[in-house]
Biopython code that builds the backbone (N, CA, C, O; Angstrom):
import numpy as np
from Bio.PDB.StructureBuilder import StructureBuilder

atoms = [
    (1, "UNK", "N", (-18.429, 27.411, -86.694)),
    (1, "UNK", "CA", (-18.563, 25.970, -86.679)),
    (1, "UNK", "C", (-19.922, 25.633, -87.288)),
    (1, "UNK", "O", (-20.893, 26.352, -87.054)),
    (2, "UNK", "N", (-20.032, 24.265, -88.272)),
    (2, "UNK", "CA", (-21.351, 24.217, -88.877)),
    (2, "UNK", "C", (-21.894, 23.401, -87.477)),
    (2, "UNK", "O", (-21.346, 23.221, -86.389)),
    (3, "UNK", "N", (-23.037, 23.048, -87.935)),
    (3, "UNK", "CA", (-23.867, 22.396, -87.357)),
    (3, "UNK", "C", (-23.801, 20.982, -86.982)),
    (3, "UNK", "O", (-24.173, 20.524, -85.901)),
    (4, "UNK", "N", (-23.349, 20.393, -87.859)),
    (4, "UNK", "CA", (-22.492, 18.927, -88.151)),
    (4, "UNK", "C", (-21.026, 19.058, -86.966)),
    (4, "UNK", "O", (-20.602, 18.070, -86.367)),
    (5, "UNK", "N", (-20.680, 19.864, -86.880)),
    (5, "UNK", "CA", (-19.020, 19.681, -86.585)),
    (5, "UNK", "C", (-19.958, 19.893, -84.781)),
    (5, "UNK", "O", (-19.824, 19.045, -83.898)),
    (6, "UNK", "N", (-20.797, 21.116, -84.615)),
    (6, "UNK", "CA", (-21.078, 21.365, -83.187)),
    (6, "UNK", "C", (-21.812, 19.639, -82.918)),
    (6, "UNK", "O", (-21.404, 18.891, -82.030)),
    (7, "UNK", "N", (-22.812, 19.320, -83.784)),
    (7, "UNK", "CA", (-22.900, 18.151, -83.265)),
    (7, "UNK", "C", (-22.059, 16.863, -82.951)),
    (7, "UNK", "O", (-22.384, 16.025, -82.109)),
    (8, "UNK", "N", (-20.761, 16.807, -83.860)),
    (8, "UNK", "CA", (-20.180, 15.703, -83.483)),
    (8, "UNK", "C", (-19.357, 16.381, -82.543)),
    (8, "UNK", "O", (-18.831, 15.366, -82.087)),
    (9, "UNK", "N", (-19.044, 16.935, -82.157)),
    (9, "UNK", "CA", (-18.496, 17.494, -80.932)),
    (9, "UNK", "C", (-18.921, 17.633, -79.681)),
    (9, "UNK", "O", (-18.125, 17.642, -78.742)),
    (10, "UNK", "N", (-20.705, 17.806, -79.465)),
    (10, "UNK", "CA", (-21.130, 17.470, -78.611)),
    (10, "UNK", "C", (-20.957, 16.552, -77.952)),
    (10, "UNK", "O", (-20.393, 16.380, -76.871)),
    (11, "UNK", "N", (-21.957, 15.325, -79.293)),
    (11, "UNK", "CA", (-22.065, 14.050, -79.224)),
    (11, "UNK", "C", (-20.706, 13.489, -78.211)),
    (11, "UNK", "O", (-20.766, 12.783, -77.205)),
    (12, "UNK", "N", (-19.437, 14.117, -78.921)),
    (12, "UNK", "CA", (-18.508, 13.316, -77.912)),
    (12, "UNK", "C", (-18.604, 13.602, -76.749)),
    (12, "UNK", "O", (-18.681, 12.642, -75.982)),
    (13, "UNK", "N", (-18.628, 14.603, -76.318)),
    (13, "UNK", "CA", (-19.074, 15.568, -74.647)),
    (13, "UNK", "C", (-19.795, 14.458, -74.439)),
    (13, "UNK", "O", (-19.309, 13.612, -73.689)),
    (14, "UNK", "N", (-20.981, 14.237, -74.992)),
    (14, "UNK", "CA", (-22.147, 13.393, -73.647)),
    (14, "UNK", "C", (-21.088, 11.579, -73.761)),
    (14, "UNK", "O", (-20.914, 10.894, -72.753)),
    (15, "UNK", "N", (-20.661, 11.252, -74.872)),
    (15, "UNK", "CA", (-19.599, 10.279, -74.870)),
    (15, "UNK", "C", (-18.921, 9.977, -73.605)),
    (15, "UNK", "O", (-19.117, 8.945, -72.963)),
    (16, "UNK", "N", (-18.028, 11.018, -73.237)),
    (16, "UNK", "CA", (-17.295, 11.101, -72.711)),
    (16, "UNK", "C", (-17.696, 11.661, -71.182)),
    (16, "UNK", "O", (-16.705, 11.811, -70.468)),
    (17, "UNK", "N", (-18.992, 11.999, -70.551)),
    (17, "UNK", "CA", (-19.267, 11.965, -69.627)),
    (17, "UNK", "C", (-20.260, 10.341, -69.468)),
    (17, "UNK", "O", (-20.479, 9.909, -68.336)),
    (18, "UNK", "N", (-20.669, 9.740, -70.449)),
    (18, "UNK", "CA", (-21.482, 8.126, -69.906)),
    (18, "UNK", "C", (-20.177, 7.252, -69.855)),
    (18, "UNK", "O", (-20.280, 6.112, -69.402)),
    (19, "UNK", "N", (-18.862, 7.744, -70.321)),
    (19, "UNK", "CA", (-17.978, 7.023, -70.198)),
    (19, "UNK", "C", (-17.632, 6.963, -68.733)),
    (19, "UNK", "O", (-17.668, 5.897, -68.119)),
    (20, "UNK", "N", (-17.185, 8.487, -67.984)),
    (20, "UNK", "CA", (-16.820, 8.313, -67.031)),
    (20, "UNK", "C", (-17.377, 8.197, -65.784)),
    (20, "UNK", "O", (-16.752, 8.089, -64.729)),
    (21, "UNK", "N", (-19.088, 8.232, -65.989)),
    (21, "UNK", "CA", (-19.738, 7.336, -65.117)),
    (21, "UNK", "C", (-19.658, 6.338, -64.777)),
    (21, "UNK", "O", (-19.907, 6.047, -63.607)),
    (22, "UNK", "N", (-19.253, 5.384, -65.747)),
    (22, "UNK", "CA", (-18.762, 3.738, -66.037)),
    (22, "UNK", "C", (-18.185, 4.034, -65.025)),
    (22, "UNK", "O", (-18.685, 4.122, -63.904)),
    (23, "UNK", "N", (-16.545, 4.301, -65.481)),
    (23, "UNK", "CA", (-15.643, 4.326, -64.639)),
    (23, "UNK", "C", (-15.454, 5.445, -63.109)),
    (23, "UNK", "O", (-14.438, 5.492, -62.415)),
    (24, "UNK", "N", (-16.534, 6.129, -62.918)),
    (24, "UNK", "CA", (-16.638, 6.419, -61.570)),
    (24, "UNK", "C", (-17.105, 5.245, -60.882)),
    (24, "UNK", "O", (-16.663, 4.793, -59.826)),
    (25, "UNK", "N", (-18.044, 4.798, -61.590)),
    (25, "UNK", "CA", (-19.070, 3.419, -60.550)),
    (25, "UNK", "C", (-18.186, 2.365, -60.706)),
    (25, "UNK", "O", (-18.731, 1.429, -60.123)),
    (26, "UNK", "N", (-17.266, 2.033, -61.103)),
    (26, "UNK", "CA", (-16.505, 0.919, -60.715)),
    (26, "UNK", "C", (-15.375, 0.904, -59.737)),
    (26, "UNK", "O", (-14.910, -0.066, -59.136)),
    (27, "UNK", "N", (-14.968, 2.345, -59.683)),
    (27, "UNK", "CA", (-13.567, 2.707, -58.953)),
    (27, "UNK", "C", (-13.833, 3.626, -57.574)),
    (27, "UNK", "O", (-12.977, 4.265, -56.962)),
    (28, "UNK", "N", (-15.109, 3.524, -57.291)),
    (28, "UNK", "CA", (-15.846, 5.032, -56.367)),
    (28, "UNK", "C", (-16.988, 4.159, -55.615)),
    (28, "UNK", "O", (-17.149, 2.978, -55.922)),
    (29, "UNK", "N", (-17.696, 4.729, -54.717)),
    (29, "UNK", "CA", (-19.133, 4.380, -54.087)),
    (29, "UNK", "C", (-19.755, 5.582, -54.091)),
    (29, "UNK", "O", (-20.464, 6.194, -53.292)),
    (30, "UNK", "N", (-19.213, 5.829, -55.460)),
    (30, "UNK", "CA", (-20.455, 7.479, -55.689)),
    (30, "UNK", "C", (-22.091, 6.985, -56.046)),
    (30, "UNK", "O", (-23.133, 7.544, -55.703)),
    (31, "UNK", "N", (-21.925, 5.864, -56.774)),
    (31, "UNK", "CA", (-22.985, 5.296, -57.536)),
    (31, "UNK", "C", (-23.891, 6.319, -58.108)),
    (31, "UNK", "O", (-24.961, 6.644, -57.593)),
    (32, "UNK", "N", (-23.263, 6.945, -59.512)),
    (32, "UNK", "CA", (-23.856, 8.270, -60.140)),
    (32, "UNK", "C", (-25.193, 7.099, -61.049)),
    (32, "UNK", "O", (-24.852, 6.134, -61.732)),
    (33, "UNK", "N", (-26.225, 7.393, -60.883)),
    (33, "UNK", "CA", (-27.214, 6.813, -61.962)),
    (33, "UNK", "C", (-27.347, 8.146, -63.385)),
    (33, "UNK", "O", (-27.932, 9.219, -63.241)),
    (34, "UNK", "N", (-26.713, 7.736, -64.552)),
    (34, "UNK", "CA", (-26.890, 8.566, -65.577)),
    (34, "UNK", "C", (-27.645, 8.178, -66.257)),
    (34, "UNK", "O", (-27.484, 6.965, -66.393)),
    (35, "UNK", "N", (-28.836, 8.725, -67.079)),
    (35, "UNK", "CA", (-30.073, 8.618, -68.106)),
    (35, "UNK", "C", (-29.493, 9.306, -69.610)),
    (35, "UNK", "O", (-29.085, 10.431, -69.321)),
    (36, "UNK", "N", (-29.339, 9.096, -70.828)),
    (36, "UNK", "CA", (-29.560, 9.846, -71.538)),
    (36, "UNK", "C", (-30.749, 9.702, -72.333)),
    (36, "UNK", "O", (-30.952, 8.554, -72.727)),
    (37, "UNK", "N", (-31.317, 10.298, -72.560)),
    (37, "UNK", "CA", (-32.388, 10.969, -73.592)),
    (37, "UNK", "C", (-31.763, 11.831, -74.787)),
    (37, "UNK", "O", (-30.977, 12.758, -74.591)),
    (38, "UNK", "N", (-32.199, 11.423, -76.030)),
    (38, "UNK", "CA", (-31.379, 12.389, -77.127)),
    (38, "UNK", "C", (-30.305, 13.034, -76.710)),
    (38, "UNK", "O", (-29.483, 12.337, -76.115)),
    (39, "UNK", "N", (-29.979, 14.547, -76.890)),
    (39, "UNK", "CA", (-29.262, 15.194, -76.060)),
    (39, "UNK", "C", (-29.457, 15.796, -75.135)),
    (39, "UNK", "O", (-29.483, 17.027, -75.144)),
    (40, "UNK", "N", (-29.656, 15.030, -74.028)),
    (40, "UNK", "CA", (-29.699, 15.326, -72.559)),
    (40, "UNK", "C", (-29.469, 14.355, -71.404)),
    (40, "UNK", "O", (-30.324, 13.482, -71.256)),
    (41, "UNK", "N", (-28.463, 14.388, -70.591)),
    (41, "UNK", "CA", (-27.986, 13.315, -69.845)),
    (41, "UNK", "C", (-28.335, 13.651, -68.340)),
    (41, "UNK", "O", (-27.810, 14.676, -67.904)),
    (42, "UNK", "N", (-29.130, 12.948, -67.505)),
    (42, "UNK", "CA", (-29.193, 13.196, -65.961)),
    (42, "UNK", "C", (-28.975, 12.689, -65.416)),
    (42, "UNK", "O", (-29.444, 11.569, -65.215)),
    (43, "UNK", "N", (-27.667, 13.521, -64.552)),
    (43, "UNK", "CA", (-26.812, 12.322, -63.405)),
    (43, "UNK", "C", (-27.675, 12.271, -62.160)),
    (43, "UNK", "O", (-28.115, 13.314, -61.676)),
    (44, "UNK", "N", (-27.962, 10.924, -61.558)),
    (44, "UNK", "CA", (-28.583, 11.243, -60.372)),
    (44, "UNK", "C", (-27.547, 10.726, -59.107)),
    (44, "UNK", "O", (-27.017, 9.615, -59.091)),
    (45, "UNK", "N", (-27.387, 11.690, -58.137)),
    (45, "UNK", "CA", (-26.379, 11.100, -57.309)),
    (45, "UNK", "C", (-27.277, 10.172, -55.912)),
    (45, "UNK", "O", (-28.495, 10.007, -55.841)),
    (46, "UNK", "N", (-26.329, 9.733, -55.019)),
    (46, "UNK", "CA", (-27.080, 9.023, -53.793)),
    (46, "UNK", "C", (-27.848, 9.699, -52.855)),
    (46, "UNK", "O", (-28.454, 8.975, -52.065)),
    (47, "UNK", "N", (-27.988, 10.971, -52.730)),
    (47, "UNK", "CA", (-28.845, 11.865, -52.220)),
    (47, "UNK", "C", (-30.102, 12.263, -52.791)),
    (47, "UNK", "O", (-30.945, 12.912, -52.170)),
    (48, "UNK", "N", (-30.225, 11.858, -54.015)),
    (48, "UNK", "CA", (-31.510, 11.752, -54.987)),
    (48, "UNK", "C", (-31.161, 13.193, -55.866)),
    (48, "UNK", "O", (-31.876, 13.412, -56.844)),
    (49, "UNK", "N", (-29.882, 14.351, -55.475)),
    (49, "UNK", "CA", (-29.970, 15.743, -56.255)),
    (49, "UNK", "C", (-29.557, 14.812, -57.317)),
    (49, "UNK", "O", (-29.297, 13.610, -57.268)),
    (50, "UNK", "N", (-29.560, 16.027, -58.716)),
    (50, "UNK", "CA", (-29.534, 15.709, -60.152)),
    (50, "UNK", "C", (-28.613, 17.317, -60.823)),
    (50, "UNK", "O", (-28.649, 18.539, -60.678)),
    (51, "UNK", "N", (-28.048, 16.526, -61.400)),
    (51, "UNK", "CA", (-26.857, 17.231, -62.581)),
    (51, "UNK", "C", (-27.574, 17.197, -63.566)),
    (51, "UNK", "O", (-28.304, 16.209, -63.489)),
    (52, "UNK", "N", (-27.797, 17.942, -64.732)),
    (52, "UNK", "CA", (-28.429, 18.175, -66.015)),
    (52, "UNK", "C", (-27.565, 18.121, -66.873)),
    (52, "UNK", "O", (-26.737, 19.019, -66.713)),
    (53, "UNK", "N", (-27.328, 17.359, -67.880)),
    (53, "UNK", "CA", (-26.308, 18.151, -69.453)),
    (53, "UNK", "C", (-27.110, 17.919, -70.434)),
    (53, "UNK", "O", (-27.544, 16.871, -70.913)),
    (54, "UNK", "N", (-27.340, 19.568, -70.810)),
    (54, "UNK", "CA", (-28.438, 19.260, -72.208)),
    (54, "UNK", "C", (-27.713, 19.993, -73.665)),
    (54, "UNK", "O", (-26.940, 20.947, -73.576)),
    (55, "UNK", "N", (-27.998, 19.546, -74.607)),
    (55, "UNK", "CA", (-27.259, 19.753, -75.867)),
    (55, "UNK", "C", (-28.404, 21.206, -75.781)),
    (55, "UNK", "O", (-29.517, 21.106, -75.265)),
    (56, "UNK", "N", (-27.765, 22.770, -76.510)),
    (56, "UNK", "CA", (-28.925, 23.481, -77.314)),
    (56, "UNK", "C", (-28.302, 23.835, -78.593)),
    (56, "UNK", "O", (-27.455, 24.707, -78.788)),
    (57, "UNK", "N", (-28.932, 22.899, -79.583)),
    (57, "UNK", "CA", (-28.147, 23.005, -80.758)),
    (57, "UNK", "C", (-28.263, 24.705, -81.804)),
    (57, "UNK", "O", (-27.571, 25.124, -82.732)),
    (58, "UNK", "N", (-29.342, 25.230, -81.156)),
    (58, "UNK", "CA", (-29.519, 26.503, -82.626)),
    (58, "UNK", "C", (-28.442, 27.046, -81.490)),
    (58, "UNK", "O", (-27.561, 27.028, -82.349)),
    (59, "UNK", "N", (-27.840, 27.444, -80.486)),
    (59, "UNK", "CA", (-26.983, 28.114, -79.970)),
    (59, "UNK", "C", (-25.551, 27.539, -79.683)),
    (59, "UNK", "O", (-24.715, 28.098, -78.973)),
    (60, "UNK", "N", (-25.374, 26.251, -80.383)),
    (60, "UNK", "CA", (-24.156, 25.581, -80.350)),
    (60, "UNK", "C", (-23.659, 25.626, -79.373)),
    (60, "UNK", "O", (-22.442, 25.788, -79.277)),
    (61, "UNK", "N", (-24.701, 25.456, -78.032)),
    (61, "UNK", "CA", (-24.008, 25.597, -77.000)),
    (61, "UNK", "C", (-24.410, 24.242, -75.518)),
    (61, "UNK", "O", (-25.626, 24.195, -75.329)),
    (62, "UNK", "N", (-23.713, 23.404, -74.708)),
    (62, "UNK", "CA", (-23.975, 22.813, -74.129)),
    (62, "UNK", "C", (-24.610, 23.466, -72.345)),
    (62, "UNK", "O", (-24.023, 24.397, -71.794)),
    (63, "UNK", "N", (-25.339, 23.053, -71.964)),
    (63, "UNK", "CA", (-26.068, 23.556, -70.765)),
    (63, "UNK", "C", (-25.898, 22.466, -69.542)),
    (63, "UNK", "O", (-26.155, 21.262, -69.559)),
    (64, "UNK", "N", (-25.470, 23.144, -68.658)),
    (64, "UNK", "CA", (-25.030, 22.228, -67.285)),
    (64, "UNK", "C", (-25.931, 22.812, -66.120)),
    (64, "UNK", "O", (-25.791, 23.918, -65.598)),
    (65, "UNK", "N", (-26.510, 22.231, -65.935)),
    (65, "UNK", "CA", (-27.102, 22.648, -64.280)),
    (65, "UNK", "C", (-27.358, 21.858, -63.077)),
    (65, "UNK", "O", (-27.943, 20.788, -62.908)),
    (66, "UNK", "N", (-26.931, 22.440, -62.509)),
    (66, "UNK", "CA", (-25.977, 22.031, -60.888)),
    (66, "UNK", "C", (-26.928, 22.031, -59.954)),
    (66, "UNK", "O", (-28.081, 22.240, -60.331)),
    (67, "UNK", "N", (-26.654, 21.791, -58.494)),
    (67, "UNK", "CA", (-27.287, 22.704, -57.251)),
    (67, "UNK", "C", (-26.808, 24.226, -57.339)),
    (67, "UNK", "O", (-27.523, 25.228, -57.326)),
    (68, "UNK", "N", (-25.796, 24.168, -57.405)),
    (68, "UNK", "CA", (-24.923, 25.382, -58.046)),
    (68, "UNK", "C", (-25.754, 26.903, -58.354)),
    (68, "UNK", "O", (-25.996, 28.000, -57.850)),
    (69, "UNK", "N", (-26.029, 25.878, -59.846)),
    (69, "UNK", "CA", (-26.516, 26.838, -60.602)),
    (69, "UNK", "C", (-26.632, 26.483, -61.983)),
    (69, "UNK", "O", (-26.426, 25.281, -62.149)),
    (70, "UNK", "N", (-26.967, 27.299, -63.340)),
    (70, "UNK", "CA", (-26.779, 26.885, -64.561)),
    (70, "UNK", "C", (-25.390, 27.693, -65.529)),
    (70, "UNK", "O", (-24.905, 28.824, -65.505)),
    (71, "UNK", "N", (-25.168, 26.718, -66.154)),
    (71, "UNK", "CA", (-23.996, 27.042, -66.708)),
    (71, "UNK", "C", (-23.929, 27.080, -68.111)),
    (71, "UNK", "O", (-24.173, 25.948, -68.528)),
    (72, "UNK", "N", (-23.658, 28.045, -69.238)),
    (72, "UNK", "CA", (-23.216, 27.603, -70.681)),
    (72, "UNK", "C", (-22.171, 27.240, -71.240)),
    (72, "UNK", "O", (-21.282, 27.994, -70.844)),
    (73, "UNK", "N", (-21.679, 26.333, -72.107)),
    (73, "UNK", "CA", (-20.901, 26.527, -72.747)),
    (73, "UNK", "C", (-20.579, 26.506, -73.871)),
    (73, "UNK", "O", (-21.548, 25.910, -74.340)),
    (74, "UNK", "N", (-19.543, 26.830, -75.206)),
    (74, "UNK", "CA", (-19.668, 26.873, -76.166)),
    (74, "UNK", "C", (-17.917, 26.831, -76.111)),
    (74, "UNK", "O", (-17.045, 27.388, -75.445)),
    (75, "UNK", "N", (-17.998, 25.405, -77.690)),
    (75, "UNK", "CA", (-16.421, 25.387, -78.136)),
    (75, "UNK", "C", (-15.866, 26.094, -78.592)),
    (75, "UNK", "O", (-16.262, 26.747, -79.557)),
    (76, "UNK", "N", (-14.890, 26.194, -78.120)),
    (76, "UNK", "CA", (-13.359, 27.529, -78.218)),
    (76, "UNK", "C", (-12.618, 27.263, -79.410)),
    (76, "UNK", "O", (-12.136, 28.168, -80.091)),
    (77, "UNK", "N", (-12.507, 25.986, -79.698)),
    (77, "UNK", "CA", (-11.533, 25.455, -80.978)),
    (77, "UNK", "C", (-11.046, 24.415, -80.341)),
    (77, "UNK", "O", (-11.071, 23.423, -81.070)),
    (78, "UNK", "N", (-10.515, 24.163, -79.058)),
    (78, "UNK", "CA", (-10.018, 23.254, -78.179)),
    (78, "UNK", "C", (-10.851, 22.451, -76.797)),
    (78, "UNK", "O", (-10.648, 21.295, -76.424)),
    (79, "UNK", "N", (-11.773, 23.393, -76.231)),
    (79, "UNK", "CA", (-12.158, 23.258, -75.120)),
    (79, "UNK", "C", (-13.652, 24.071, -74.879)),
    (79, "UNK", "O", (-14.042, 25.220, -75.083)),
    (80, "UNK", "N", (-14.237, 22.869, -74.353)),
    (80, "UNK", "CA", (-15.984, 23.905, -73.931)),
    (80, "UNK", "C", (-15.865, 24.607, -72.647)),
    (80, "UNK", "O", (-15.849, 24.220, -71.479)),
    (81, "UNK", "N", (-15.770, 26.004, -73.337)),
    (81, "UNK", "CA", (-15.638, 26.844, -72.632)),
    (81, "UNK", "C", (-17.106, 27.551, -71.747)),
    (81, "UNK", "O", (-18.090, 27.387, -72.467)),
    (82, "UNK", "N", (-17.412, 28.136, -70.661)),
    (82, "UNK", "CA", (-17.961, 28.748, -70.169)),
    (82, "UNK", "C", (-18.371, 29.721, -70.634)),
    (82, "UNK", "O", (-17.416, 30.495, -70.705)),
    (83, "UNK", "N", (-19.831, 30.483, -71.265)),
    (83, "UNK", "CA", (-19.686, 31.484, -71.906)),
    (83, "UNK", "C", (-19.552, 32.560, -71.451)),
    (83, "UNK", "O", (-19.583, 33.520, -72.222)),
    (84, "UNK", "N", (-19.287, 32.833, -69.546)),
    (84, "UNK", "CA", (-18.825, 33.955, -69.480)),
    (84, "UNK", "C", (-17.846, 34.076, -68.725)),
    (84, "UNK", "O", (-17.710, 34.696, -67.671)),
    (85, "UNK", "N", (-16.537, 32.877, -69.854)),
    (85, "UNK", "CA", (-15.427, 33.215, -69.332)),
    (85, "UNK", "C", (-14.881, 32.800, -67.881)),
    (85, "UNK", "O", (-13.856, 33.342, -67.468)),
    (86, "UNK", "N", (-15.490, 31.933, -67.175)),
    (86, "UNK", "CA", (-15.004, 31.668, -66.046)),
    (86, "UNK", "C", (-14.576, 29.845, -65.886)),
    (86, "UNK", "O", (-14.059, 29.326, -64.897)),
    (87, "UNK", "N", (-14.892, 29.298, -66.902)),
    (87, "UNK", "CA", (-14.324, 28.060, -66.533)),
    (87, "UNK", "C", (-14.218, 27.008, -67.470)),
    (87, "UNK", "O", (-13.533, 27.467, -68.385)),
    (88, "UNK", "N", (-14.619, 25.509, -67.807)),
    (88, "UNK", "CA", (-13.834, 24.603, -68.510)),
    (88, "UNK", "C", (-15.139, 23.537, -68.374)),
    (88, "UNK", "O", (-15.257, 23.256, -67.181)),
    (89, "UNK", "N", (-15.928, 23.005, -69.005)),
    (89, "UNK", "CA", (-17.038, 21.772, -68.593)),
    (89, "UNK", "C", (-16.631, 21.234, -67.579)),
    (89, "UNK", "O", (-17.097, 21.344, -66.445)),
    (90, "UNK", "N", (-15.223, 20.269, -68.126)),
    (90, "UNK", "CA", (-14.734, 19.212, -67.912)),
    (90, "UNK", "C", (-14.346, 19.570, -66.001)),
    (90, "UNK", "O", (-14.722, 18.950, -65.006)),
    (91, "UNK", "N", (-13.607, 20.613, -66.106)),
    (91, "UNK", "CA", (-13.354, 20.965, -64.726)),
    (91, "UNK", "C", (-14.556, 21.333, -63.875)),
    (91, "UNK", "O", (-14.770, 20.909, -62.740)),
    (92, "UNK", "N", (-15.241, 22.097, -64.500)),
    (92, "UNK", "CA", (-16.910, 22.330, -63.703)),
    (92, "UNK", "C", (-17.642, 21.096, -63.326)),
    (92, "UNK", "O", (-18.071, 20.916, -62.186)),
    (93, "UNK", "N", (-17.768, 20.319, -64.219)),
    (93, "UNK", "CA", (-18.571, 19.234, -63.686)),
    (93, "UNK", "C", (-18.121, 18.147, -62.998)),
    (93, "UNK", "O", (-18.844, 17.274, -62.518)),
    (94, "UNK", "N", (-16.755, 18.200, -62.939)),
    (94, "UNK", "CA", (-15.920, 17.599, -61.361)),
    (94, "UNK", "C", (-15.807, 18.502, -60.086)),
    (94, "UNK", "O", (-15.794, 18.108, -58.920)),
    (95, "UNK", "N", (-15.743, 19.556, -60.455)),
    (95, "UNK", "CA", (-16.321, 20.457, -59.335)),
    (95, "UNK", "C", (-17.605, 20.149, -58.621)),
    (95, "UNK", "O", (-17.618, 19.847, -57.428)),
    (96, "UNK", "N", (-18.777, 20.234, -59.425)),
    (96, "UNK", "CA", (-20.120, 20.628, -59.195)),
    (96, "UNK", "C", (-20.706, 18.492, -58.460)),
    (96, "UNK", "O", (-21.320, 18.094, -57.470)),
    (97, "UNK", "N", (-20.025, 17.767, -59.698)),
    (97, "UNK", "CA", (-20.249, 16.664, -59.341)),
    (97, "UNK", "C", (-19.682, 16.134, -57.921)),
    (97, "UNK", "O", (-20.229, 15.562, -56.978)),
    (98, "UNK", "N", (-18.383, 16.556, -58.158)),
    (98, "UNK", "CA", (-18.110, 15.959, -56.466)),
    (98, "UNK", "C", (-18.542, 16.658, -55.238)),
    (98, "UNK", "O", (-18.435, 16.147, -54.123)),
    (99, "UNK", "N", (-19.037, 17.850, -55.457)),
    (99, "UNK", "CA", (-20.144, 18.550, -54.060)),
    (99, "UNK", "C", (-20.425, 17.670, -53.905)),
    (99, "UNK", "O", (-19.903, 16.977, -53.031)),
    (100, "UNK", "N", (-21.847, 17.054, -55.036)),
    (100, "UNK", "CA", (-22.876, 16.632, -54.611)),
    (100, "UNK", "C", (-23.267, 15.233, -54.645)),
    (100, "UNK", "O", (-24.371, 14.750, -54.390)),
    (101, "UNK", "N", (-21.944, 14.526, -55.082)),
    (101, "UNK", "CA", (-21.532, 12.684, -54.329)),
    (101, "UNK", "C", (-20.975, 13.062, -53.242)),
    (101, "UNK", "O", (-20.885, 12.026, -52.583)),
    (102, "UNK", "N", (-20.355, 14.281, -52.384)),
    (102, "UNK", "CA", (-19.776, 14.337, -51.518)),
    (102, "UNK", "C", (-18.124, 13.489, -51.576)),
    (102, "UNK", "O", (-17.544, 13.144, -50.546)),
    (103, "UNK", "N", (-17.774, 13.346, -52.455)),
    (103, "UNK", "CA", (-16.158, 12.642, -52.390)),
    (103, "UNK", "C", (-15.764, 13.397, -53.799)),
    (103, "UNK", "O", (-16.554, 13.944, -54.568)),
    (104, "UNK", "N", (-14.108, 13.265, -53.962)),
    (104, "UNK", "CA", (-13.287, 13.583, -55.289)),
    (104, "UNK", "C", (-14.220, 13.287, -56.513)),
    (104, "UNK", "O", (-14.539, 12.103, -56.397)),
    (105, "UNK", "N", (-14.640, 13.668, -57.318)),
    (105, "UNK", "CA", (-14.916, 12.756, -58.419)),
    (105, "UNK", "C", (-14.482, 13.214, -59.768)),
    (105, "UNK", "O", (-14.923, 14.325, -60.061)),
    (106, "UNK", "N", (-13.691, 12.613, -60.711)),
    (106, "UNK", "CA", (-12.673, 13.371, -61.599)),
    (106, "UNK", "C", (-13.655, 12.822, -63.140)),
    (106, "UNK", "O", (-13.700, 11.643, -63.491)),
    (107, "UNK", "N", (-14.427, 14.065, -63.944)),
    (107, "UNK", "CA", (-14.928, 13.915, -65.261)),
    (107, "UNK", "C", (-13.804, 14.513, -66.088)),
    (107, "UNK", "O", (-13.053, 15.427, -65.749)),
    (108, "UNK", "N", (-13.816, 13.859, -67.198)),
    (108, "UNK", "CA", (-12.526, 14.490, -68.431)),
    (108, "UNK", "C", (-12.744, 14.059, -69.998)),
    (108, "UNK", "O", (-13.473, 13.102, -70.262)),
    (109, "UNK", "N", (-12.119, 14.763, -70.964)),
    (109, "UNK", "CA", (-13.034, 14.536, -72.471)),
    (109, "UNK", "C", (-11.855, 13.045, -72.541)),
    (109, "UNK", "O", (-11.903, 12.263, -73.490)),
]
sb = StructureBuilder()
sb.init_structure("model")
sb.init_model(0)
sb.init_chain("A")
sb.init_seg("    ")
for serial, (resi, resn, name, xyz) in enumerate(atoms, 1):
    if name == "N":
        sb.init_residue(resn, " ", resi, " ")
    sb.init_atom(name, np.array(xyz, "f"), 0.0, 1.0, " ", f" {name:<3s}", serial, name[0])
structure = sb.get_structure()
């Protein structure tokens, strides 16, 4: 993948997570506060913890970090994958996010 294609592909990733902040905070009492900065978005939940998503472009790869833990990923052709094989952004960061609003909370591209 060039450089151009990882970036507009990102770009949609962080898209598509300020999107569904919108629509968590209208449909939820998660009240996620999201920041972006260039490529890097910080969710802050009502407990004051913080979700990280940072673009690292020379490794074409997106970075998630949780209470959890930190996570990589890099596009498959279809889907940002986990780079070691264990999971899906989109599903991780509804995982990791709804720990730590404490309720369901559903992110998706």
């Amino acid at each position: 993948m060039t450089d151009l294609e990882y970036m507009d592909r990102a770009e949609a990733l962080l898209a598509s997570v300020e999107a569904c902040c919108d629509r968590i905070n209208e449909a939820t009492d998660a009240d996620i506060d999201n920041q972006r900065v260039g490529g890097m978005i910080t969710l802050v939940f009502q407990d004051r913890s913080q979700i990280v998503i940072n673009l690292q472009k020379p490794l074409q790869e997106v970075w998630l970090a949780t209470r959890a833990g930190g996570f990589h990923y890099r596009f498959d052709g279809t889907r940002w994958k986990d780079t070691k094989g264990e999971g899906e952004f989109f599903a991780d960061l509804s995982r990791y996010a709804s720990q730590q609003a404490g309720e369901p909370l559903l992110f998706s591209p």
